[in-house]
N, C-alpha and C positions, 0 to 999 in steps of 0.2 A: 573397489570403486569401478563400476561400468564407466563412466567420463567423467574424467574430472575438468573438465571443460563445458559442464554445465552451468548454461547462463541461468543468473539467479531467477528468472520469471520463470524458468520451465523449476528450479529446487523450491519454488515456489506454490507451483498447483496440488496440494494436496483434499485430502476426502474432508472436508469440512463441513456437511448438508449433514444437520444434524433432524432428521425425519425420522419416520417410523421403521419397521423395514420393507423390502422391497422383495418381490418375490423377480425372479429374472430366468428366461429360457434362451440360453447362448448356445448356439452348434457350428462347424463351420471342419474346415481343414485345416491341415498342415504338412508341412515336410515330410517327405516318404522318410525321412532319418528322423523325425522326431520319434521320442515315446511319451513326453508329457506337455502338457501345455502350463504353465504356472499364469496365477492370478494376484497381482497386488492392488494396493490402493492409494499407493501413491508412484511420483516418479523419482523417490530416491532409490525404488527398488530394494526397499530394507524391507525385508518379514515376506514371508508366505502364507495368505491369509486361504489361498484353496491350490489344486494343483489338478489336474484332469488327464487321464489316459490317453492317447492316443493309439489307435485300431485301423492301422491301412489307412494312415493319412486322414483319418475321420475323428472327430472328437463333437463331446456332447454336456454340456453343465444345465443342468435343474435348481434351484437352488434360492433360499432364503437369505439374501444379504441383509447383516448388521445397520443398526441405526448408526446413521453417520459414515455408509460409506456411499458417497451419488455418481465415484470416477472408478470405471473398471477397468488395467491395463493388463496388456495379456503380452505375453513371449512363450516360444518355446523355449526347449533344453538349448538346443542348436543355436538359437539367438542369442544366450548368454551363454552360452561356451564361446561363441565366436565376437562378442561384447558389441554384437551391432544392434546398440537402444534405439539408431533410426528404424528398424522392424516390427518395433512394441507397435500394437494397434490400443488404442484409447476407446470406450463409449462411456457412454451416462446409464447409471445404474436403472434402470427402468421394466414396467413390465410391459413390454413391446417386445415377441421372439425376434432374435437379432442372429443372423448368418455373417460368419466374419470369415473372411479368407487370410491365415495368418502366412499364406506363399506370396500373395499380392499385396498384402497389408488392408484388405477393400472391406466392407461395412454395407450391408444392409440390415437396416433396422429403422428406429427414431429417428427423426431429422435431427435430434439433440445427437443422438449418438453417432451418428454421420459425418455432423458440422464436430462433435467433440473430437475424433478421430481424423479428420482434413486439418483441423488446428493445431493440435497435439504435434503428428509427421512436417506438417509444417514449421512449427517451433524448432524439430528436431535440425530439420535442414541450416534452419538458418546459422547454426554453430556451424557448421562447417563453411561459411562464408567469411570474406574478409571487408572491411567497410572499403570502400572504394570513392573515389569522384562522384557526390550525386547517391548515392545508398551507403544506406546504413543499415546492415541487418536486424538493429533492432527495433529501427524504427517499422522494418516488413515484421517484425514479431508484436507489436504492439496494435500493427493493421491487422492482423488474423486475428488475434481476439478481439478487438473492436470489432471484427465482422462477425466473430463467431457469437458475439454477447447479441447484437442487434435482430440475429436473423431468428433470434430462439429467447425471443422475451417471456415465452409462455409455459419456460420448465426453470429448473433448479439449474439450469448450466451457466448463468451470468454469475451467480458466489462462486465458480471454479475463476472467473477472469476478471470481472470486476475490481475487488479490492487491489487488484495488481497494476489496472491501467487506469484508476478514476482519476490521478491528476491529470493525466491527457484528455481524458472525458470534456465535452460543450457542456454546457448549461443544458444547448437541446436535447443531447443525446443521454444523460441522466432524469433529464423530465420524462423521455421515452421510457426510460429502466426503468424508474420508479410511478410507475403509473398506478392507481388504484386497484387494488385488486391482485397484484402482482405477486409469485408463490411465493419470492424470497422476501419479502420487502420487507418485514420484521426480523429475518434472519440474522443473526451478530454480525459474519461477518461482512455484510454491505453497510455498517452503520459509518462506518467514515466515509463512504459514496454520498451515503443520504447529510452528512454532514458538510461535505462540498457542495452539494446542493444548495442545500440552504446555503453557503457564504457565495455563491454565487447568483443566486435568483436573490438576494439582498434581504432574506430573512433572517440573516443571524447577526446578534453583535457586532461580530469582526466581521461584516459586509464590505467590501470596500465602497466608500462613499457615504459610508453612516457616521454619524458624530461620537467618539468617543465616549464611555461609560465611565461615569467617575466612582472611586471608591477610596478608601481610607484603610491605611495602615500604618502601622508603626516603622520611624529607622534602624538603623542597627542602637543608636542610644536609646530606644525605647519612646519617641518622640512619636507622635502622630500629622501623619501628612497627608494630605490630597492628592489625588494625580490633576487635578484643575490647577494645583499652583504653577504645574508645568506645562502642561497642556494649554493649548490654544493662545496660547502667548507670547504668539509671531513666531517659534523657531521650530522645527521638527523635531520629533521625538520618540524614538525607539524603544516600545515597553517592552522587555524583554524574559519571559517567565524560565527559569532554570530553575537547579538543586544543586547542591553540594555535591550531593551523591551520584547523581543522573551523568554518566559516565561520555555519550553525545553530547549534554551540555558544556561539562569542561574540553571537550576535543575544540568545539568550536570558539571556547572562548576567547582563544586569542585571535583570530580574525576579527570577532568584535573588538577586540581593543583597539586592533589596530584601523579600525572605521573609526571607531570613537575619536583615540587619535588625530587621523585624518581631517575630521569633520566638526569636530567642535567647536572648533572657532570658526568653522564657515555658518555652523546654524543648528549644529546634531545635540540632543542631550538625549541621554540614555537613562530610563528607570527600569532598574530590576527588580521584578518581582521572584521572591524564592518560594517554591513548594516544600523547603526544611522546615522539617519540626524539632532541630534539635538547633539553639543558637549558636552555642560554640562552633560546629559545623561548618553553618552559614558562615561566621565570622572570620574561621581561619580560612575557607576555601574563596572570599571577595580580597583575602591579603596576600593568600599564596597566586590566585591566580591575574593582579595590580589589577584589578576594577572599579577605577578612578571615578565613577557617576554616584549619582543616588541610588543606593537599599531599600526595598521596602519586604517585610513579611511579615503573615499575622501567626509565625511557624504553626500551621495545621498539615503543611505536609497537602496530598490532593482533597483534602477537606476545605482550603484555602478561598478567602470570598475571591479572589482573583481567578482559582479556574472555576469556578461555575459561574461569575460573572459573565468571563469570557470565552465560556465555555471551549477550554481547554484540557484536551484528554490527551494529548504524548507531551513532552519536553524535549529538545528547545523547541519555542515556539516564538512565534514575535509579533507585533502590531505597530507598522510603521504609522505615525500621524503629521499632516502637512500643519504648517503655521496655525490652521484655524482650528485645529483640533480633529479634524477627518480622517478617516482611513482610508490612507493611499496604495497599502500595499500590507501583505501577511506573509509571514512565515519565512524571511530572507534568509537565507542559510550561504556558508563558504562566498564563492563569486559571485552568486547573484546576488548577495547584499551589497559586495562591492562596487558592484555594476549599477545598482540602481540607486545607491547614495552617489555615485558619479554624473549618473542621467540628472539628479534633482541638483545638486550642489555645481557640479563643472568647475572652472574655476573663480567663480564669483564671492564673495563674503556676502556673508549671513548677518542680521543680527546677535 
């Protein structure tokens, strides 16, 4: 392991631009002690996907990259003998000739590959930082790729930082990324960007401020119920989609109970909806784990009319609703569900 003090957003940027391939002309220096220069594709630094001679400090790569690789990081010998990963220089796989100085760390080439390589060394720094009065280093980690997405809407480099910082993401600054025409915009991994999008510009179901969508399932006795019998009927109510199986779902579930707990008599009623397709499952994991509210599942597992309803692609997930059936709030998880049944409840009773 080169750091094992890698913050997960940097064990996070890997080669995911799944395009054609790229033909790329890289030359540059290095260390009068180098003799190779090695080439990966991501920053866990596992696998050597090329490795390049070095001749008097001179080095030179031609060369045909694979579909799917759009981040090229470079080190010499010296720099992993000596395990200093703030030295990797970073670009965007592109055909723009690119001169990199691997003595200075410096980049000329693409602005993609410029601003990817400022970003990258900046990422790297910030581990070696401690949070202080007023900073946080990772809040300066989540401004450099915000800066880095913004400045280079017009290449493949926003899927390297995107999916990583979209919940920090505006409203505006997503309408910005996803703009008509834009390379990645179909690409996989921005689809939960473009799906924040939507719950934030008030296109999706789970908008907040939109009215609840009602649907029918059966309880654990095989009965069928509404979510209208609960909904909108003065008290609030936390539909909650889990699995049995879904391994985040039960870590969390005892915080929900103890909201539940907490709050039910001030006003909270909790409907679980399960993604299990198998009921024994479902039924021993609502006994083993005391999950004192209403069950509801139509067991399809993600075929489920709940998550296409509500269109829900990870578990847990959640859809808080106010008294009148509205969505107040998504996805509360650990404290901050705590915190925000607190903000709405305080110490007042509920109906």
């Amino acid at each position: 392991m080169y750091k094992k003090t890698l913050i997960p957003i940097l064990l996070a940027l890997v080669a995911v631009t799944a395009q054609g391939q790229t033909k790329v002309s890289l030359h540059g220096n290095a260390p009068a002690e180098a003799k190779t220069v090695y080439l990966f594709n991501n920053l866990n630094l596992q696998g050597i996907p090329d490795s390049i001679a070095v001749t008097n400090g001179k080095w030179s790569y031609d060369n045909t990259l694979p579909a799917g690789q759009s981040v090229v990081l470079m080190a010499t010998d010296v720099t992993l003998a000596q395990r200093k990963v703030e030295d990797i220089v970073a670009i965007m796989a592109d055909n723009v000739p690119t001169e990199i100085d691997l003595t200075t760390g410096t980049v000329k080439g693409s602005k993609a590959s410029q601003s990817m390589n400022t970003t990258v060394r900046g990422l790297f720094a910030c581990m070696s930082k401690q949070p202080t009065a007023g900073y946080d280093p990772k809040e300066e980690a989540l401004t450099l790729m915000r800066r880095a997405v913004m400045d280079n809407l017009d290449t493949m480099l926003p899927v390297e930082f995107v999916p990583m910082i979209a919940e920090g993401l505006t409203v505006g600054d997503l309408q910005k990324i996803f703009y008509s025409g834009a390379p990645y915009e179909n690409h996989p991994a921005m689809q939960g960007a473009k799906s924040r999008l939507a719950l934030l510009s008030g296109q999706s179901v789970r908008s907040i401020g939109k009215m609840f969508t009602d649907l029918a399932m059966n309880d654990t006795e095989g009965k069928e119920h509404r979510l209208a019998e609960w909904c909108g009927k003065g008290r609030y109510v936390l539909i909650d989609f889990w699995a049995s199986w879904c391994g985040p779902c039960r870590a969390e579930m005892p915080n929900v109970v103890a909201c539940y707990e907490k709050y039910h008599d001030k006003g909270l009623d909790i409907i679980g909806i399960s993604f299990d397709n198998k009921k024994d499952a479902w039924l021993r994991a609502i006994g083993d784990l005391k999950m004192p509210w209403i069950h509801l599942s139509d067991l399809a597992g993600w075929k489920s009319i709940g998550a296409s309803i509500y269109e829900i692609r990870s578990i847990p997930a959640n859809i808080l609703l106010d008294g009148e059936g509205r969505i107040v709030d998504i996805d509360l998880r650990g404290n901050i569900l705590g915190s925000r049944l607190e903000e709405i409840f305080g110490g007042a009773a509920r109906p």
